[in-house]
MIFI-51444 format. One record per residue (C-alpha): residue number from 1; residue in one letter; x, y, z. Coordinates in steps of 0.02 Angstrom, whole numbers, plus 50000, padded with zeros to 5 digits. Example, Ala and Ser with C-alpha at 12.3 -4.5 7.8 and 13.67 -1.06 7.14 Angstrom:
<atoms>
{pos = 1&code = A&x = 50615&y = 49775&z = 50390} .
{pos = 2&code = S&x = 50684&y = 49947&z = 50357} .
</atoms>
This chain:
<atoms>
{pos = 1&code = X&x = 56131&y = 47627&z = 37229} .
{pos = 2&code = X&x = 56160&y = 47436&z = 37289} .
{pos = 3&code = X&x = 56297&y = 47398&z = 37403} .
{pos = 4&code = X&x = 56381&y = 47223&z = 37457} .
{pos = 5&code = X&x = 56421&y = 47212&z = 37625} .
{pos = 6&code = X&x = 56565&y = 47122&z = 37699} .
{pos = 7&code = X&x = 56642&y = 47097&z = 37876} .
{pos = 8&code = X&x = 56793&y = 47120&z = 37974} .
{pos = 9&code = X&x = 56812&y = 47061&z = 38156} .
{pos = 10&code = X&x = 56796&y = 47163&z = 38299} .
{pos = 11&code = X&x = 56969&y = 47217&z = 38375} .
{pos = 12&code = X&x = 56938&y = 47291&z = 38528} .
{pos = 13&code = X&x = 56996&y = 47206&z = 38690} .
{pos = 14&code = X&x = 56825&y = 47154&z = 38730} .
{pos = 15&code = X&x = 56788&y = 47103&z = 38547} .
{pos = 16&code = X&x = 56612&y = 47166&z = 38548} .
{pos = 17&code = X&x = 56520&y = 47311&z = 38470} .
{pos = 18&code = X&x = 56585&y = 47489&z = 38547} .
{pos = 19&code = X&x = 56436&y = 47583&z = 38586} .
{pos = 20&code = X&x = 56452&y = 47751&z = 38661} .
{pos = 21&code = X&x = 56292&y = 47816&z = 38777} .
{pos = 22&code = X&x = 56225&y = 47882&z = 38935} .
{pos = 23&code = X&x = 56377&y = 47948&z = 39041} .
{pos = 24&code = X&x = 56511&y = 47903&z = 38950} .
{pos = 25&code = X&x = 56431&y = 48013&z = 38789} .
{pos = 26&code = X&x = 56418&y = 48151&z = 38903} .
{pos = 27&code = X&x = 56588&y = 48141&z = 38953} .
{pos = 28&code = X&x = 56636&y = 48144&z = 38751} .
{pos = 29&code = X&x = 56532&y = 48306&z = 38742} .
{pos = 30&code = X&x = 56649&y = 48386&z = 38871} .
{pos = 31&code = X&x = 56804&y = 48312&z = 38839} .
{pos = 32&code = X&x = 56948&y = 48455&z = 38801} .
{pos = 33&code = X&x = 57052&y = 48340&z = 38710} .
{pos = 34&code = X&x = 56926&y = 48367&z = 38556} .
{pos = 35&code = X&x = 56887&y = 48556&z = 38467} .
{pos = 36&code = X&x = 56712&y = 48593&z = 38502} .
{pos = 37&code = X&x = 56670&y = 48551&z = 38303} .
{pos = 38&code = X&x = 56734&y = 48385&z = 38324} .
{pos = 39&code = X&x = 56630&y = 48332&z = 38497} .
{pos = 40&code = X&x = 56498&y = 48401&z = 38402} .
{pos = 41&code = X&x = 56507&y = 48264&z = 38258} .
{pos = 42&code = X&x = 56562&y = 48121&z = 38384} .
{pos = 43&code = X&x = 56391&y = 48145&z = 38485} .
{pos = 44&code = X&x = 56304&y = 48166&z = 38321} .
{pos = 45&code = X&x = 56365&y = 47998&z = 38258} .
{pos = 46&code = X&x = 56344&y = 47910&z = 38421} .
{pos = 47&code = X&x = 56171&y = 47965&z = 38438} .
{pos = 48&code = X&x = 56112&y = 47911&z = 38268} .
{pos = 49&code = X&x = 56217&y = 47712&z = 38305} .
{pos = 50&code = X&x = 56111&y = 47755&z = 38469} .
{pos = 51&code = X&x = 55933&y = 47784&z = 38379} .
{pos = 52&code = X&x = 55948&y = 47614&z = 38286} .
{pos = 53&code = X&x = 56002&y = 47707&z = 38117} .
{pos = 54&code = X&x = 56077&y = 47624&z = 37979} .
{pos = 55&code = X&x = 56203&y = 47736&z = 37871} .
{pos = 56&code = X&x = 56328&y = 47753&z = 37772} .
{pos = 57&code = X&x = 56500&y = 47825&z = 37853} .
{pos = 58&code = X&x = 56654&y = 47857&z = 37806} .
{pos = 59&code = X&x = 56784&y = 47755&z = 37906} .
{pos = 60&code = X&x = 56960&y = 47677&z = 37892} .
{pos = 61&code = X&x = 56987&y = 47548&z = 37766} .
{pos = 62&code = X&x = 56955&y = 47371&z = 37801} .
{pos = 63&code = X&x = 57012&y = 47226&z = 37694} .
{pos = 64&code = X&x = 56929&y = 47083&z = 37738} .
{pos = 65&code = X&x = 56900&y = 46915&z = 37655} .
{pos = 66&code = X&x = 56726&y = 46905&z = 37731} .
{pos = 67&code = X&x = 56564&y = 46936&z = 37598} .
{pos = 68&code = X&x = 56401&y = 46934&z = 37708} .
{pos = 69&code = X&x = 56298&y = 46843&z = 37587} .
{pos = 70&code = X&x = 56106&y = 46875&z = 37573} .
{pos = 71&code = X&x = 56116&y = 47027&z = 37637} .
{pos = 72&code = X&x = 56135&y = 47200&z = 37543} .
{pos = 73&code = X&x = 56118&y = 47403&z = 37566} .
{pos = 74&code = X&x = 56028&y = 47494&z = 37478} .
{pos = 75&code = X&x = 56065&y = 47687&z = 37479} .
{pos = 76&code = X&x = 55957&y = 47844&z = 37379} .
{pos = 77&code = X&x = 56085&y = 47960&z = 37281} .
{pos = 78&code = X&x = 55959&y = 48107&z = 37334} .
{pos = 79&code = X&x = 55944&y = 48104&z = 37504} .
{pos = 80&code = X&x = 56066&y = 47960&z = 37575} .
{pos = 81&code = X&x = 55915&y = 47860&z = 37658} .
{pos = 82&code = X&x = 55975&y = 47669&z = 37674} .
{pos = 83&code = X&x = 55887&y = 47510&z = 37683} .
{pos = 84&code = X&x = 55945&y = 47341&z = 37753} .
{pos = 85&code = X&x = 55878&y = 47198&z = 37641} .
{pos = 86&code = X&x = 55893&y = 47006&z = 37666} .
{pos = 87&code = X&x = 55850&y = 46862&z = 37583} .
{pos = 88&code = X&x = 55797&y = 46984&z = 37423} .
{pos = 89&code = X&x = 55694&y = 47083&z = 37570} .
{pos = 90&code = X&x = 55693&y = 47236&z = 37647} .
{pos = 91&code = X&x = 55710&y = 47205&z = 37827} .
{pos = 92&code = X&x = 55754&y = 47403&z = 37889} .
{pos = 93&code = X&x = 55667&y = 47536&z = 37892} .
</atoms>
């Protein structure tokens, strides 16, 4: 399956990339205000963003007017696996 990709800007108050790690994911893993099954998928997704991974995820929806062009996904209907290709080639994994 071939995806476009497209981009929003970032929105947080520091307008870069969140990344969760190191102390502050540890502090997710204990944090009461989220059922056990739910820290359990947050430090699941953060690790794999942490490992380099690229994948597919369900999110909010974004409209944006922005088409990254040159660049698409490609995604197996089997397993999931993605690849990141530019240019016509594949630059990840």
């Amino acid at each position: 399956m071939w995806l476009s990709v497209y981009a929003a800007p970032i929105s947080n108050p520091a307008a870069i990339p969140l990344r969760i790690a190191g102390a502050d994911l540890e502090r997710l893993g204990r944090n009461p205000q989220f059922s056990p099954q739910v820290r359990e998928q947050k430090l699941a997704y953060w690790n794999k963003v942490n490992s380099g991974a690229v994948f597919l995820e369900r999110w909010a929806p974004v409209q944006t007017e922005l088409f990254v062009a040159g660049m698409e996904i490609s995604a197996c209907r089997n397993c999931r696996a993605t690849a990141v290709w530019l240019g016509g080639r594949m630059v990840h994994p």
